[in-house]
Structures are given as structure tokens and as C-alpha cells.
Residue frames relative to the residue before (quaternion, step in Angstrom):
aa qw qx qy qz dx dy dz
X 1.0000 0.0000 0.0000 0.0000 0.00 0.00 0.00
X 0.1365 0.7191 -0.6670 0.1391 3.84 1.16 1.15
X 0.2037 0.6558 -0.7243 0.0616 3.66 -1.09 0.20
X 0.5684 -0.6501 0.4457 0.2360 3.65 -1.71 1.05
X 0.7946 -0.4224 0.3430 0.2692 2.96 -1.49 1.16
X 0.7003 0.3672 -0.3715 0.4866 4.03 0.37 -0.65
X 0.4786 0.7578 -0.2549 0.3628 3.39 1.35 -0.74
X 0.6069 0.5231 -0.1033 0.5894 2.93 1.08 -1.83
X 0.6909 0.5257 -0.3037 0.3924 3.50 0.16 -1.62
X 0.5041 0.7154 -0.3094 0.3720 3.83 1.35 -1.57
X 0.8236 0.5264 0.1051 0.1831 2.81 0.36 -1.79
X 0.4142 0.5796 -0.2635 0.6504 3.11 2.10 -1.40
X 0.8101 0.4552 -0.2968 0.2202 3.21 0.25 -1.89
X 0.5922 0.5962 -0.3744 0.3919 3.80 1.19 -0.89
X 0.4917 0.6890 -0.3130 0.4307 3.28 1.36 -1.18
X 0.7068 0.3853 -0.1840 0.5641 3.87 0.05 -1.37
X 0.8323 0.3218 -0.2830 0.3518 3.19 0.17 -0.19
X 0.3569 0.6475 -0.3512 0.5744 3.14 1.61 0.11
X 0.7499 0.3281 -0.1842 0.5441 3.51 0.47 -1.48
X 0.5934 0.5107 -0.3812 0.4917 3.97 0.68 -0.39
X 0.8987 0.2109 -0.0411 0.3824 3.77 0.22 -1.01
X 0.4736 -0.6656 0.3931 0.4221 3.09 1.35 -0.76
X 0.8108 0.2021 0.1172 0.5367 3.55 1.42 -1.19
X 0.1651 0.8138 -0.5561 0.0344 3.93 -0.15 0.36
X 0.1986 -0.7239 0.6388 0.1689 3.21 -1.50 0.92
X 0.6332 -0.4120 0.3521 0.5525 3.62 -0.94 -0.22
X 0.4096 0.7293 -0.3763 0.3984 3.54 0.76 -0.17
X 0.7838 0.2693 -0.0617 0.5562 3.63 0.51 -1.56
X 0.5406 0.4093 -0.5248 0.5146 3.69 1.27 0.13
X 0.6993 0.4716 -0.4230 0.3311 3.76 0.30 -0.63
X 0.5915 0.4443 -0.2989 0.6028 3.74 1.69 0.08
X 0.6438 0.3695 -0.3832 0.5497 3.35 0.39 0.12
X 0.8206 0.3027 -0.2312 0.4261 3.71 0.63 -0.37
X 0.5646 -0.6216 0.4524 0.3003 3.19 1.46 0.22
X 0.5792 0.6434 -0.2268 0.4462 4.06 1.35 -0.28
X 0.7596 -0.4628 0.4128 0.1960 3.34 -1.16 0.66
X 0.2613 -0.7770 0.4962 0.2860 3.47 -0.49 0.33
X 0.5893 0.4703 -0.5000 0.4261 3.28 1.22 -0.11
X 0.5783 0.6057 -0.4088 0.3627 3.62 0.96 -1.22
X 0.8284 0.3009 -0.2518 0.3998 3.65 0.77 -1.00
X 0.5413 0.4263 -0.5549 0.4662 4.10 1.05 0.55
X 0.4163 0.6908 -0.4163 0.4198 3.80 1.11 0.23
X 0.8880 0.2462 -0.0617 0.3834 2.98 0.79 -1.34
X 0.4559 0.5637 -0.3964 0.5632 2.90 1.99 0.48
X 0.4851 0.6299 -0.4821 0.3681 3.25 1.11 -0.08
X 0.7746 0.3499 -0.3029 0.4311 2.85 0.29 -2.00
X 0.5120 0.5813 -0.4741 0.4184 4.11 0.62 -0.64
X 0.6452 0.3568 -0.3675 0.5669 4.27 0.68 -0.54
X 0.7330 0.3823 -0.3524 0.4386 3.90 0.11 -0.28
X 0.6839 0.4448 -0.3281 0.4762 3.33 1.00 -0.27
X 0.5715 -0.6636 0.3957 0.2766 3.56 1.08 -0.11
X 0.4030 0.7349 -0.4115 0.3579 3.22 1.33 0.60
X 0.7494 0.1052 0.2038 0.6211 3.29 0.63 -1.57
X 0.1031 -0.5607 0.8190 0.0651 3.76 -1.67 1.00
X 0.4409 -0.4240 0.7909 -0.0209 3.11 -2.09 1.22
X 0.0719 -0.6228 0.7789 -0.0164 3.50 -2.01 0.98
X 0.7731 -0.5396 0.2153 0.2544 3.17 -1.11 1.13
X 0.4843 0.5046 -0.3487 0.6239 3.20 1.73 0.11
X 0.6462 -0.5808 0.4415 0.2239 3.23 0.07 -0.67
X 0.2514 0.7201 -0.4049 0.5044 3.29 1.97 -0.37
X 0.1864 -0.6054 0.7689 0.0868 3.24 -1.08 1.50
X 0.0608 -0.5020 0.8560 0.1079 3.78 -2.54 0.48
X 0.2408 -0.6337 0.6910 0.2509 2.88 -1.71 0.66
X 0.5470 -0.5804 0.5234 0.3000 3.60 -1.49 1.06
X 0.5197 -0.4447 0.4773 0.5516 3.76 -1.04 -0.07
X 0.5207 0.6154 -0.4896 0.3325 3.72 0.00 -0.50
X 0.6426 0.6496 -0.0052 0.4063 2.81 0.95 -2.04
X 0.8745 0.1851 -0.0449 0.4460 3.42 0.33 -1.16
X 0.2601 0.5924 -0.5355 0.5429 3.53 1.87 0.12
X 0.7898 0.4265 -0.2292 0.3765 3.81 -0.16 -1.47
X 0.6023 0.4436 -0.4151 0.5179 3.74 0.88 -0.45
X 0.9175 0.1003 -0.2069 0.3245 3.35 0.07 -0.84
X 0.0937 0.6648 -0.5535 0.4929 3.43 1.25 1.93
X 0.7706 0.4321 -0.1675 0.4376 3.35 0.62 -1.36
X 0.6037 0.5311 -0.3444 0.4846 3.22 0.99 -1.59
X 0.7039 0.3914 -0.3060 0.5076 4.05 0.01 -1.00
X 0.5219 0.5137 -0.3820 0.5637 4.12 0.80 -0.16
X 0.7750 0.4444 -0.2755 0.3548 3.42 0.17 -1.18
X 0.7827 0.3111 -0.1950 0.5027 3.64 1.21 -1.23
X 0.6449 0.4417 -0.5340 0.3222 3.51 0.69 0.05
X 0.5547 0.5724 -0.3832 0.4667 3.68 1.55 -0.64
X 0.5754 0.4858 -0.3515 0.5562 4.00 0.69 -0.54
X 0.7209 0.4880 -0.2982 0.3915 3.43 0.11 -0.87
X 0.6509 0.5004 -0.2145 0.5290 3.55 1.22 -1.44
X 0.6702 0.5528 -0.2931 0.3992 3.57 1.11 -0.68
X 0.6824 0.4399 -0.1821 0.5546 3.25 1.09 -1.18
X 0.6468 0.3993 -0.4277 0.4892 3.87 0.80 0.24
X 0.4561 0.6894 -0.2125 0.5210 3.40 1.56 -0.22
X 0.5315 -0.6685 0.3819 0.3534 3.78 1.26 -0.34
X 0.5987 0.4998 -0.4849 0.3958 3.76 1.55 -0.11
X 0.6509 -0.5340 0.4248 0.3328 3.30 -1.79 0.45
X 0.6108 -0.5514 0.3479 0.4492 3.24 -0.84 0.87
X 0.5428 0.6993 -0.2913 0.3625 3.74 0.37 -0.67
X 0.7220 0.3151 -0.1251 0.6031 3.25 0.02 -1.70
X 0.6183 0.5471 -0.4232 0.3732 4.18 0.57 -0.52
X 0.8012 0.2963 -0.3101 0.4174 2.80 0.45 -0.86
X 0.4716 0.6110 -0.4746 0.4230 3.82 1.26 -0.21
X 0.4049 0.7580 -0.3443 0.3780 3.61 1.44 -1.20
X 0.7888 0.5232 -0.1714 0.2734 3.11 0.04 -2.50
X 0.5899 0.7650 -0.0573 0.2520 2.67 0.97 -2.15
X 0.6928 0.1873 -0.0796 0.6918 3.29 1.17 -1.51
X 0.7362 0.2692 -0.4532 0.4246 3.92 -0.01 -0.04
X 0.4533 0.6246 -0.4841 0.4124 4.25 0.26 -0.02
X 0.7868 0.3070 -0.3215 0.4282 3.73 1.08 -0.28
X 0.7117 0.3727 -0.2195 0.5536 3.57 1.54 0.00
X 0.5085 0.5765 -0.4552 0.4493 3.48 1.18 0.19
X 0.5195 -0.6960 0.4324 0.2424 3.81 -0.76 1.66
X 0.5118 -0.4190 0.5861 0.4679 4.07 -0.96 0.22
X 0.7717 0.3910 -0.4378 0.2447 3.45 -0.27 -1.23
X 0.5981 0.6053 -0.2644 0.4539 3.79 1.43 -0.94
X 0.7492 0.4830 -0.1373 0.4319 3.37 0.91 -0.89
X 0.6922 0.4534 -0.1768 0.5330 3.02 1.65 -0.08
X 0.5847 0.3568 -0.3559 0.6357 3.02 1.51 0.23
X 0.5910 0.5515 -0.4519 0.3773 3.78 0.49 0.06
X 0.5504 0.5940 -0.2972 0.5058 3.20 1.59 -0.87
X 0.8018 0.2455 -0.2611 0.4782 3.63 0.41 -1.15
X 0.5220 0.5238 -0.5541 0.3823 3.75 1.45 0.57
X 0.2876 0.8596 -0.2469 0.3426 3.45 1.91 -0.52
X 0.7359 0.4096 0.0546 0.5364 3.05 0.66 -2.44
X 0.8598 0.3029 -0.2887 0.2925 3.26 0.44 -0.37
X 0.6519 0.3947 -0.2758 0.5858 3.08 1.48 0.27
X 0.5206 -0.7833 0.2605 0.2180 3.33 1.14 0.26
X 0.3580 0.7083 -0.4730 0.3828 3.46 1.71 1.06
């Protein structure tokens, strides 16, 4: 399940907003990301042909399990690595900018042991 970083990034984002609103169209991803509406019905394309996400004639984005396995892979990457950062003395800002870019290149096997270094020490 290798898929590209913006992909990933796609996804996190549909996620949060899912939990924030309840609903998201491609609309409220191109506000939340600061992107184009064309750039983002592109990538909602390729995100429906890949089997990530289905669209309803409204526009009302689901993520597929495929889809939402991979959002909230990242999404749990993104806040435990922000969170660890910001208890760590960085500014909440630059952490999460931090997270953001290392949550797509940090290995399972690493990330799983930070977690159970996490758990056992009780951060």
C-alpha cells in the first residue's frame, strides 16, 4: 500500500475534516490546504480511481477502507510526532511543520518502537 506523499497528505486532510465537520467536499480541502480547486478535483480523481475515496453527486467526499486505513496511519503519525515534539521544547508551529514532513518517511518498524518507547515510559 506504497502511495505518494500528497496522496497521503490528500487523505490525512479528508480525514480531519471528516472529524471537524462531519462532511467535506473538494471545496473545503482546497481551504484547508490553501490549493486550487482544480489541483484538488485532480487529485480527487486520481484518489477515486485508485480506490481510496467515492464522491456522491453532491460532492460529499467517503473515504474507502483502503483510503481511510492510510489517512488515519498518517493522522496517528502526525499527532504522536507533534505532540512528542512539542513536549520536547519545540513551538507548536514548527512541530507540527516537523511532523508533517517526517510521518511520511519515518519506517513502521521505527514508529513502532517509539510508540512502545511511548508506553513505556509514559509520554
Amino acid at each position: 500500500m506504497q502511495i505518494k506523499e500528497s496522496a497521503e497528505n490528500y487523505l490525512e486532510t479528508i480525514l480531519i475534516l471528516q472529524k471537524r465537520n462531519g462532511s467535506v467536499r473538494s471545496i473545503d480541502i482546497a481551504a484547508e490546504l490553501s490549493f486550487s480547486k482544480p489541483s484538488v478535483s485532480v487529485a480527487m480523481k486520481n484518489l477515486r480511481q485508485g480506490g481510496y475515496i467515492v464522491m456522491d453527486r453532491e460532492g460529499y467526499i467517503t473515504l474507502l477502507p483502503p483510503g481511510k486505513e492510510i489517512a488515519e496511519r498518517v493522522y496517528e503519525r502526525h499527532s504522536m510526532i507533534s505532540q512528542w515534539l512539542i513536549a520536547m521544547g519545540v513551538s507548536e508551529e514548527v512541530a507540527k511543520e516537523d511532523a508533517c514532513k517526517m510521518e511520511h518517511v519515518i519506517s513502521d518498524e521505527t514508529f513502532d518502537a517509539l510508540k512502545r518507547h511511548a508506553k513505556q515510559y509514559g509520554s
